[in-house]
C-alpha positions as CSV (number, residue, x, y, z in Angstrom):
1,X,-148.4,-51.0,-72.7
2,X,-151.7,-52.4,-71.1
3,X,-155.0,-51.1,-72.6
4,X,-157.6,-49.9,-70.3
5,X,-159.1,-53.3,-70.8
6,X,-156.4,-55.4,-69.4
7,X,-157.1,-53.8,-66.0
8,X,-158.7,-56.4,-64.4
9,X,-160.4,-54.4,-61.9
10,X,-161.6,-51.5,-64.3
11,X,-160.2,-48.1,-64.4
12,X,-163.4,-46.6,-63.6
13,X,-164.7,-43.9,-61.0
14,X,-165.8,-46.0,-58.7
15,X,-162.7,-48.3,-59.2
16,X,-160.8,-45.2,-58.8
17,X,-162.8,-44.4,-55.2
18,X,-162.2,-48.2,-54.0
19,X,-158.6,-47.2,-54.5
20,X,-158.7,-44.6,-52.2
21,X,-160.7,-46.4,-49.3
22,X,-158.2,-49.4,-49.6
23,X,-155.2,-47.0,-49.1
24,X,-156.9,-45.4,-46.1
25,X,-158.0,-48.6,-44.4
26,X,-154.1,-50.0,-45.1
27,X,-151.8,-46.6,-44.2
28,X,-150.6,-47.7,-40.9
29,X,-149.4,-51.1,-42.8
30,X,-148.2,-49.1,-45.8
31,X,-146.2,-46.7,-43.3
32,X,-145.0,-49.2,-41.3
33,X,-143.5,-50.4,-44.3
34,X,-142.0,-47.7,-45.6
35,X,-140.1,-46.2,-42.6
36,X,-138.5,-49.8,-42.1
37,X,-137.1,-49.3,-46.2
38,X,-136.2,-46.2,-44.5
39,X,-138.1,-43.7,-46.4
40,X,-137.3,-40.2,-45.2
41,X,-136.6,-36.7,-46.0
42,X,-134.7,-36.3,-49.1
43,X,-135.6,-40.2,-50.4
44,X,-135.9,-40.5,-53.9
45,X,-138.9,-42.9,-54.2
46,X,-140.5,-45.4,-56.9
47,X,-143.9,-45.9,-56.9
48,X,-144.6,-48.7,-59.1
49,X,-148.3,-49.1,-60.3
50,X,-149.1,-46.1,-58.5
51,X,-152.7,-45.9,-59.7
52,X,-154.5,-42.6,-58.5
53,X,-151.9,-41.6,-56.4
54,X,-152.9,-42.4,-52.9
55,X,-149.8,-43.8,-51.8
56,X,-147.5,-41.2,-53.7
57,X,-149.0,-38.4,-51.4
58,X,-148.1,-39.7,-48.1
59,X,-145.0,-40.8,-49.4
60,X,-144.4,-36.9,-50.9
61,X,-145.1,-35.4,-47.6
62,X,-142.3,-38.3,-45.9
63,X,-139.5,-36.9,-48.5
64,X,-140.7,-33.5,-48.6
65,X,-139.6,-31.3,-50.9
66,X,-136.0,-32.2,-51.1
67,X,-137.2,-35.4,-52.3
68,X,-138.3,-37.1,-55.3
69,X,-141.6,-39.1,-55.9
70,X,-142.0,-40.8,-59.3
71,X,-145.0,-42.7,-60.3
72,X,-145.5,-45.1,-63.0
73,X,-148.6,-46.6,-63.9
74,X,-150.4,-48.2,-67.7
75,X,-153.8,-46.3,-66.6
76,X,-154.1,-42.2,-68.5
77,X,-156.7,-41.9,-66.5
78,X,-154.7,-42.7,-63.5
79,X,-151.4,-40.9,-64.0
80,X,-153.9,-37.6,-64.9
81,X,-155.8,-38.0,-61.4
82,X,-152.4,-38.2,-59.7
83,X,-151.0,-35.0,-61.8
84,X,-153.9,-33.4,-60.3
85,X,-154.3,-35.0,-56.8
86,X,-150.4,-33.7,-56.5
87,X,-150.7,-30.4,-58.1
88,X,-153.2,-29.5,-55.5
89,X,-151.6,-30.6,-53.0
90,X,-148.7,-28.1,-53.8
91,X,-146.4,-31.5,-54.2
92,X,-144.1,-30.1,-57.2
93,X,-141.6,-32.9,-56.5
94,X,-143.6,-35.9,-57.6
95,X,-144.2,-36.9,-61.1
96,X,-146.6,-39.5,-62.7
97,X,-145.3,-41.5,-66.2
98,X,-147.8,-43.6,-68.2
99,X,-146.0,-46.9,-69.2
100,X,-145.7,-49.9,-69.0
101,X,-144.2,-51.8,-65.1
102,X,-142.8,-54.1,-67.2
103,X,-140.5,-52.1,-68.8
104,X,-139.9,-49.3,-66.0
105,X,-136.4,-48.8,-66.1
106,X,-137.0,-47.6,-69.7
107,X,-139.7,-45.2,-67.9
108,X,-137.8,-43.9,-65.6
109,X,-134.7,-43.1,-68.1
110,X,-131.9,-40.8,-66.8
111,X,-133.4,-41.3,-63.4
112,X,-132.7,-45.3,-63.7
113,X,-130.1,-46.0,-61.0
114,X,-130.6,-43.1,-58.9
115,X,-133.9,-43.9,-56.3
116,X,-133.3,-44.7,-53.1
117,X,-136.6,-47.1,-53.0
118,X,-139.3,-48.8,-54.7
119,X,-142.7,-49.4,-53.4
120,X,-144.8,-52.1,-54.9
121,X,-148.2,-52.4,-53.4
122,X,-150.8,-55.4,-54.9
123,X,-149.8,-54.9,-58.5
124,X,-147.2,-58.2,-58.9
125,X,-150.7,-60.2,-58.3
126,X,-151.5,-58.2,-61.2
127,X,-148.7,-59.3,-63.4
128,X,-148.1,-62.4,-65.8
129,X,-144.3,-61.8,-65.5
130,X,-143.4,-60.3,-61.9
131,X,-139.8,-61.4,-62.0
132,X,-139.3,-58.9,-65.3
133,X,-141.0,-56.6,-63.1
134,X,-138.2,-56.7,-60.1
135,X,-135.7,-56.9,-62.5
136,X,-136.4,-53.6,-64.1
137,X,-137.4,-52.0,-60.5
138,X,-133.7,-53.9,-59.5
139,X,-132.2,-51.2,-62.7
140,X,-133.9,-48.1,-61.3
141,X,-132.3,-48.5,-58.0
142,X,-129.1,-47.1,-56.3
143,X,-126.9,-49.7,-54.8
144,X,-127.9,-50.4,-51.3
145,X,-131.5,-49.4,-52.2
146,X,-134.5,-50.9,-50.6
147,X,-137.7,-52.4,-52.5
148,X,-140.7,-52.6,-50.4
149,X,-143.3,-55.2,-51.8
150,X,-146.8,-56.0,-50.0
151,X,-148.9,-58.5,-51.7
152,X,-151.0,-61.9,-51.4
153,X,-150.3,-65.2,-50.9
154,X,-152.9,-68.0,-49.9
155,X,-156.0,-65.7,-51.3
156,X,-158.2,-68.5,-51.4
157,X,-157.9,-69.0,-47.9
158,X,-160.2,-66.1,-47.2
159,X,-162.9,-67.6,-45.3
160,X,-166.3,-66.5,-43.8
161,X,-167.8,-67.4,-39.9
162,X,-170.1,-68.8,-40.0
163,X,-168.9,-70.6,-43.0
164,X,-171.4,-70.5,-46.2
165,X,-170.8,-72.3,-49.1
166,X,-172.1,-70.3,-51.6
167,X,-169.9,-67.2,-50.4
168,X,-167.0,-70.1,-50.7
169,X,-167.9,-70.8,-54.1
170,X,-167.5,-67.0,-55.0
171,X,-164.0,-67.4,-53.1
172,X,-162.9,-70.0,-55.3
173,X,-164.4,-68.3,-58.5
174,X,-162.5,-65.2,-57.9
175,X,-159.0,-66.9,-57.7
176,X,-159.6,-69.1,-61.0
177,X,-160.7,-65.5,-62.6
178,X,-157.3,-64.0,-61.3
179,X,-155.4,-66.9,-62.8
180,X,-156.1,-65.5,-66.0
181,X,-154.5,-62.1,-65.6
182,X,-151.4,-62.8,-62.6
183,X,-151.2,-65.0,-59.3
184,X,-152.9,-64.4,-56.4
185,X,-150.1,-66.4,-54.6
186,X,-147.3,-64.5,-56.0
187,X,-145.6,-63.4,-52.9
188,X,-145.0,-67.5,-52.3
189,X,-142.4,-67.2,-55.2
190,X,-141.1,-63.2,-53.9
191,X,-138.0,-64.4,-52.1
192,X,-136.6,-66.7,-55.0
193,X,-137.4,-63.9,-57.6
194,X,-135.3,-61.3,-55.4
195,X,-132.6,-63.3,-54.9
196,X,-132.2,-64.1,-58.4
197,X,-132.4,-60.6,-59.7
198,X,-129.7,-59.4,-57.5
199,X,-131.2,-58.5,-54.1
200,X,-130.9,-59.5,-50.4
201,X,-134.3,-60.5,-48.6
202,X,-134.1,-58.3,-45.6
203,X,-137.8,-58.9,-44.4
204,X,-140.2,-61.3,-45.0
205,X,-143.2,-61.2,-43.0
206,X,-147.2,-61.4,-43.1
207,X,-150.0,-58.7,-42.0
208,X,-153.0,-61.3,-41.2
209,X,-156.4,-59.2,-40.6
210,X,-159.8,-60.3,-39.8
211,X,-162.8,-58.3,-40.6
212,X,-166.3,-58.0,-38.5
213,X,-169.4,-56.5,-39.6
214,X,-169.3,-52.3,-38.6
215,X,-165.8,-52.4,-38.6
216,X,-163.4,-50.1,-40.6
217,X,-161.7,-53.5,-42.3
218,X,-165.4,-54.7,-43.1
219,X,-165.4,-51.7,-46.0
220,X,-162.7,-53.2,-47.6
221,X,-164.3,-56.5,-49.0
222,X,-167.4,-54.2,-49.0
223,X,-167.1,-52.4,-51.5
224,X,-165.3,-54.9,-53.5
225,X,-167.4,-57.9,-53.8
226,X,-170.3,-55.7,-56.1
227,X,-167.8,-54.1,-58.5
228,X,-165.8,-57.6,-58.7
229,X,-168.3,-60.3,-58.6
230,X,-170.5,-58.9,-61.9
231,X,-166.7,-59.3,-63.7
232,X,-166.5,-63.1,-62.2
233,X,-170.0,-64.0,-63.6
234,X,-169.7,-62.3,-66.8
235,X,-166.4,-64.2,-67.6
236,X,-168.0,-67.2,-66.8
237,X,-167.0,-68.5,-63.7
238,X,-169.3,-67.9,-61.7
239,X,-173.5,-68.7,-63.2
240,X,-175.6,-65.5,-62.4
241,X,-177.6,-68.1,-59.6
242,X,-173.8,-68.5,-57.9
243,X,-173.1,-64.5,-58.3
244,X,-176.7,-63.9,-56.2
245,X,-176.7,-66.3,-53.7
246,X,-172.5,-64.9,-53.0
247,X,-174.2,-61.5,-52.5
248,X,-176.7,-62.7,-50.5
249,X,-174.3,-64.2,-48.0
250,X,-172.4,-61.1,-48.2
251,X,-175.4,-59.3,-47.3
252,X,-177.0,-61.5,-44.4
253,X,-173.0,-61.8,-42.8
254,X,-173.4,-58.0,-42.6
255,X,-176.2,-57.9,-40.7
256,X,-174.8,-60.7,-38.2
257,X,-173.1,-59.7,-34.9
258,X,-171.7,-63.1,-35.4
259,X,-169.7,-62.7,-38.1
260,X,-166.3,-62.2,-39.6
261,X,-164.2,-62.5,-41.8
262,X,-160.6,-64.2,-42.4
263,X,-159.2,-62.1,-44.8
264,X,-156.3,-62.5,-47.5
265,X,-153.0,-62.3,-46.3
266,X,-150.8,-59.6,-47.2
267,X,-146.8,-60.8,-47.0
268,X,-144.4,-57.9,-47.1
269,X,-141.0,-58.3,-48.2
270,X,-138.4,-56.0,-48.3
271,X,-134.6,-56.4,-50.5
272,X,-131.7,-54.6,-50.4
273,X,-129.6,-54.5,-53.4
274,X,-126.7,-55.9,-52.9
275,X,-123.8,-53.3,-53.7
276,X,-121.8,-53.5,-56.9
């Protein structure tokens, strides 16, 4: 099971609060998403690497009570905020289980085989082994059900106008950082990795947003770059000159009416597996 440590964006408050802004600023993508993997009244849904929870609520309100929302997630501190984000929300019919993603057909026990869909939002980036990933999520589902995936491919493509090349040294920090912990290309490899463990690709497609200073989308990269950056530096790839002079381009491009930002794109893919 991961240790707090292995999270390679922290498990902190204000990790925790980033969390929460990144869901609000992607619910329309996330529920655009979800209603074509047909979630509904009465779905029995997987949330895999469900962090604080911020996905499982809107998805516990789509199934209502009839339905079934269980969360897995490596993070205690995690799986208590959703246990409490839930109970006051009067949600009874969700359920958050520390463990491993790895291994979360063992997880989900007696349920395994019985959930109608799996949501996977940016954790296979995340992950040194995705394809043992969708082969356990492949175990917890019903024949016929749907996993819904949304994650990055071509990260490092994420470019700023007008272009600065210490904000695209940061860029190219960050995604030789990531290499160490996942792939920040991962959803290049999706459609071989469903096939293989036993699903048809229904959907592949790509959500390509860019972001311009006083925009909703300009919080997103906003509040990332000063929790994420420090981490970059202090594991070396990134000198504490390079770190600076990032934030400083951040900084100035926010002040610009003439900027914006090309941001990563998110591919979502959707697989149906295929009946016994």
């Amino acid at each position: 099971m991961p240790s707090v440590e292995d999270y390679l964006l922290g498990t902190d408050d204000t990790e925790s609060v980033r969390l929460g802004v990144q869901h609000r600023l992607w619910a329309v993508q996330a529920a655009a998403i979800w209603e074509r993997a047909v979630v509904g009244p009465g779905s029995r849904v997987l949330d895999v690497g469900c962090g604080p929870g911020f996905a499982a609520a809107d998805i516990a309100q789509l199934v209502g009570p009839g339905g079934r929302v269980l969360g897995v997630d490596g993070s205690p501190e995690y799986v208590a905020q959703f246990a409490h984000r839930m109970c006051q929300l009067g949600h009874a019919h969700t359920e958050a289980r520390r463990g491993d993603v790895h291994d979360i057909a063992s997880i989900a026990a007696v349920e395994a085989g019985t959930f109608d869909v799996a949501y996977i939002r940016w954790v296979c980036s995340f992950s040194k082994n995705p394809g043992r990933m969708i082969e356990q999520v492949h175990r917890c589902l019903k024949p016929g059900g749907r996993v819904a995936i949304q994650d990055y491919f071509g990260y490092a493509g994420i470019k700023l106008a007008p272009k600065n090349e210490a904000f695209q040294r940061g860029i190219e920090a960050v995604a030789e950082y990531w290499t160490e912990h996942g792939d920040l290309d991962v959803m290049g490899e999706m459609p071989r990795i469903l096939r293989e463990t036993g699903f048809e690709v229904r959907e592949f497609e790509v959500v390509q947003r860019i972001a311009r200073p006083g925009n909703q989308i300009w919080n997103w990269p906003d509040i990332f770059w000063p929790s994420f950056i420090p981490r970059v530096a202090e594991a070396g790839y990134l000198t504490a000159a390079e770190a600076e002079a990032f934030m400083a381009a951040w900084r100035a491009a926010s002040e610009s009416p003439d900027s914006f930002l090309l941001l990563p794109p998110v591919f979502e893919a959707i697989g149906v597996k295929r009946e016994a």
